[in-house]
C-alpha positions, 0 to 999 in steps of 0.5 A: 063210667068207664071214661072215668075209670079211664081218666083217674087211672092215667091221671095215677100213671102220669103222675106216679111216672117211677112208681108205674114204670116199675110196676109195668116193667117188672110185669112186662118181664115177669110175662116175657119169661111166663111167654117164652117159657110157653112157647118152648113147652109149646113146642116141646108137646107139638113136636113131631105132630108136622107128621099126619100119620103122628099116632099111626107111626112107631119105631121098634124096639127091643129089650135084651137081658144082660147078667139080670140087667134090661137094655133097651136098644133102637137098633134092629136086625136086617131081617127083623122087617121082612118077618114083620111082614111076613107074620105080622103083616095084617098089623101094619101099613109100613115096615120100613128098614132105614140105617142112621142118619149121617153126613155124606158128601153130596158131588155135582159137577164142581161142587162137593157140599156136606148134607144130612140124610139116610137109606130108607126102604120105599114106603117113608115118604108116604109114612112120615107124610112128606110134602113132596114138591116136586115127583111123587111118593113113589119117588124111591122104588128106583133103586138108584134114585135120590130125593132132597129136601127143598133147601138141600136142593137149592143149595146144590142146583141153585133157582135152577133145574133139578128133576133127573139131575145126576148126583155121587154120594161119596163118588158113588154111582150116579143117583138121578134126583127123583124128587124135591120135598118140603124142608121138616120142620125143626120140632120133628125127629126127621129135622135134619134129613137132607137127603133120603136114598133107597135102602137098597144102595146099602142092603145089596153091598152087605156081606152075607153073613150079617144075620139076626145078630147083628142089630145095625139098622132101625125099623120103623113102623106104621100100624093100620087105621083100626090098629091098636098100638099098645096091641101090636107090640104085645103081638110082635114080642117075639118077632126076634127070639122066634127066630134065634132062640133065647141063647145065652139068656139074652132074651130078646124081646121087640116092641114098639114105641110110638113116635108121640114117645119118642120126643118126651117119654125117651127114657128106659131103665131096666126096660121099662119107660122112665120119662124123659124130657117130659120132666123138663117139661113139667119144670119148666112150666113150674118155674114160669108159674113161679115168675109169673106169680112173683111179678104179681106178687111185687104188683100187689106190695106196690100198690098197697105200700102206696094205699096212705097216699091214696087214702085221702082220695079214697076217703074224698070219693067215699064222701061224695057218694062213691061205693065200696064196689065202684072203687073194687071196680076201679082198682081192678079197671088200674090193674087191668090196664097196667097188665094190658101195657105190660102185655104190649111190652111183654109181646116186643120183649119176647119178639126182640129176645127170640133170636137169642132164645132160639139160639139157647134153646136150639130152637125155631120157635116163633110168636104164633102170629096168626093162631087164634088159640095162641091169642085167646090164651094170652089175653085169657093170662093176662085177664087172669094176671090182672085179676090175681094182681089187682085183687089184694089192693081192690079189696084192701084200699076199698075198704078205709073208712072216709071218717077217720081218713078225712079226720087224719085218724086212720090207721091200718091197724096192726094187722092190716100189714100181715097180708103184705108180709106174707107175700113178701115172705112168699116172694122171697121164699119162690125167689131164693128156691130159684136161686139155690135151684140155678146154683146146683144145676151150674154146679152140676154142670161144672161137676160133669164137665170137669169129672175124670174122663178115664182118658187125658184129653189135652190137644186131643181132637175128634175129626169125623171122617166124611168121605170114602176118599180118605178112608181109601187112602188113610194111610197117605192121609195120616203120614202127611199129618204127622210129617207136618209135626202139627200131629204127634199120633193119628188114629182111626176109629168106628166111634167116638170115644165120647159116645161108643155105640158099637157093642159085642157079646158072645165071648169066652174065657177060662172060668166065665160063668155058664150062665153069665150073659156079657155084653161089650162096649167095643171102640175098634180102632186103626194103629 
């Protein structure tokens, strides 16, 4: 039976050559998207889940009260590490003080190369379970060490030696490489450390003035096996106000926020977690169902505008004895094997668009070749996909009667053509809302490209100063460019004016409010 149901299906196929190539090509494409889709919310929910300690490790936090508004900040005290240690302790199995990640310039021998890292206290690697390739996880507690990711390493050192070679950070003193670790993958917070040095390079050339009020650094993390996170924050809320009061009404509160947050539950307002990227999560998964569901919707109009063609067959194998359920069995053995071609196609499509995707979407993600679970899920969607597309034609050309097909009398009836209708409303509908939906977010983005900036931007460039070369001689650095008539004014900045992160309160004047807490953003800047 099934070599039957075979042979009548390839025999439509081959005979309706136009009809089945847009039928499976416009399922094909309708699955791409659905697939690809897939795999970027895939890789949106494992993302940092490359780290085993995923549900152990936190960054603090804290929330402070501006004029009745909450702030919420990653940036932390110096000496907010060592009182989680010290009072706290029994909570943690890390506590680790990092700065921000930035570009340095890495010096060996000739060759002076960019790379990504930070300063992070002894204890991240063991933390963030880096795989260390070469030395140990105790590979920072000398103070003028430095270990690299893998790719970092062969860049700098080539296929050669690189255990307890010398490098210069900046032209700094020496750091002897103490270790090599596997490169992070990209679908992790930590995606970009090249370079991870000891904490302490930074910590022993700090002035001694930097106290609890300067919020310079990040604090990260890693409660006990019998933890609970949710408890731990509650227990640190006053790690910080303990120690400086609640002066001016800041009302410094800590907390922690686990890294499973940290990717799609990002977003505070007033203090409290608003979501995050986890709204482009749900959206996204919205629109590949509606893809999907239009793909299947355009399946099924085809088929049954073709149901007066196969009307005679239909009454012919009625007529020699076929029943109502070997013809349902047969539409849908046709709709299963045009999703199982257009499946095949889908999986090339999204292979060959990958490159471009990954591009779009700043991504690495890959086709989970060797993942049984990724597998069982696609064959599972396209069954579904074969069974929701192939059933209103099943059920609909199933059911001419073989009298009046064979006598020339049948007729659909007037309102055998109200399902087809609605589905096509249905289809047009899901289609124009993705339409008008693609206009307002390009509108939006021509709005916030094109909104007054509070500045004149015309042949105004940004150059991020990488070396403490030129910050030492910036003077001769910005006379030789202006000299050149190349630059009409050069300044020197802290931050950027797109993205200033450096704040300041504590300021007064005549006639400030007593109970008024302010809070500054500062850019500082040279002549």
């Amino acid at each position: 039976m099934i070599k039957n149901y075979l042979k009548i299906t390839w025999r439509n196929i081959w005979n309706n050559k136009s009809y089945s190539a847009i039928n499976i090509g416009g399922l094909a494409v309708g699955m791409a998207v659905a697939i690809l889709i897939g795999l970027w919310i895939y890789d949106e929910l494992n993302f940092n889940k490359y780290h085993k300690n995923y549900s152990q490790v936190a960054q603090v936090m804290q929330n402070q009260t501006f004029n009745g508004e909450v702030e919420t900040w990653n940036s932390q005290a110096l000496q907010l590490a060592p009182e989680l240690r010290n009072a706290y302790g029994e909570n943690f199995k890390h506590v680790i003080t990092a700065s921000f990640p930035e570009a340095a310039q890495i010096n060996y021998d000739d060759k002076k190369l960019f790379k990504t890292g930070n300063y992070f206290e002894p204890g991240i690697i063991d933390m963030i379970s880096l795989n260390m390739l070469q030395g140990s996880k105790s590979s920072l507690k000398d103070p003028n060490s430095i270990i690299l990711s893998q790719s970092a390493a062969n860049s700098i050192f080539g296929e050669g030696k690189k255990l307890g070679e010398i490098l210069k950070i900046d032209n700094s003193e020496g750091l002897k490489v103490t270790g090599i670790y596997e490169d992070i993958p990209q679908n992790s917070s930590f995606s970009n450390l090249e370079f991870i040095v000891p904490f302490a390079l930074i910590e022993n050339n700090l002035p001694a003035w930097v106290g609890w009020g300067n919020s310079w650094f990040q604090t990260y993390v890693q409660i006990g096996d019998n933890a609970d996170m949710n408890a731990v924050s509650a227990k640190i809320k006053n790690a910080k106000s303990d120690n400086i009061g609640n002066s001016n009404g800041y009302n410094p509160e800590v907390f922690l926020q686990p890294m499973s947050n940290w990717r799609l539950y990002s977003e505070f307002e007033n203090g409290e977690l608003a979501d995050g990227r986890i709204v482009y999560v749900w959206l996204f998964g919205i629109i590949g169902i509606f893809v999907l569901l239009l793909a299947c919707i355009n399946f099924m109009n085809l088929s049954t505008a073709r149901s007066e063609k196969r009307a005679s067959e239909i009454g012919i194998r009625k007529a020699v004895g076929s029943n109502r359920k070997q013809l349902i069995i047969q539409f849908f053995f046709e709709s299963l094997l045009f999703v199982g071609l257009s499946f095949i196609i889908s999986i090339l499509l999204v292979y060959l668009s990958l490159p471009f995707f990954n591009n779009l979407s700043e991504k690495n993600t890959q086709i989970l070749w060797s993942n049984p679970t990724f597998w069982i899920i696609l064959v599972g969607f396209s069954l579904l996909t074969g069974l929701i597309s192939g059933s209103y034609p099943a059920i609909y050309l199933s059911s001419f009667q073989p009298v009046k097909v064979l006598k020339g009398t049948f007729n659909v009836g007037r309102f055998a053509s109200i399902p087809r209708k609605a589905l096509v409303v249905v289809q047009f509908t899901v289609s124009i809302t993705l339409i008008i939906g693609t206009l307002v977010v390009f509108e939006q983005i021509q709005f916030a490209k094109n909104r007054p900036l509070g500045y004149d931007n015309d042949n105004l460039v940004i150059i991020p100063i990488k070396t403490n070369e030129i910050k030492k001689k910036y003077n001769s650095f910005r006379n030789t460019l202006i000299n050149t008539r190349a630059v009409k004014e050069l300044a020197a900045t802290d931050t950027k004016i797109t993205n200033t992160q450096v704040t300041n309160s504590g300021f007064f004047w005549e006639g400030k409010d007593s109970d008024m807490s302010e809070e500054f953003n500062t850019v500082r800047v040279s002549r």
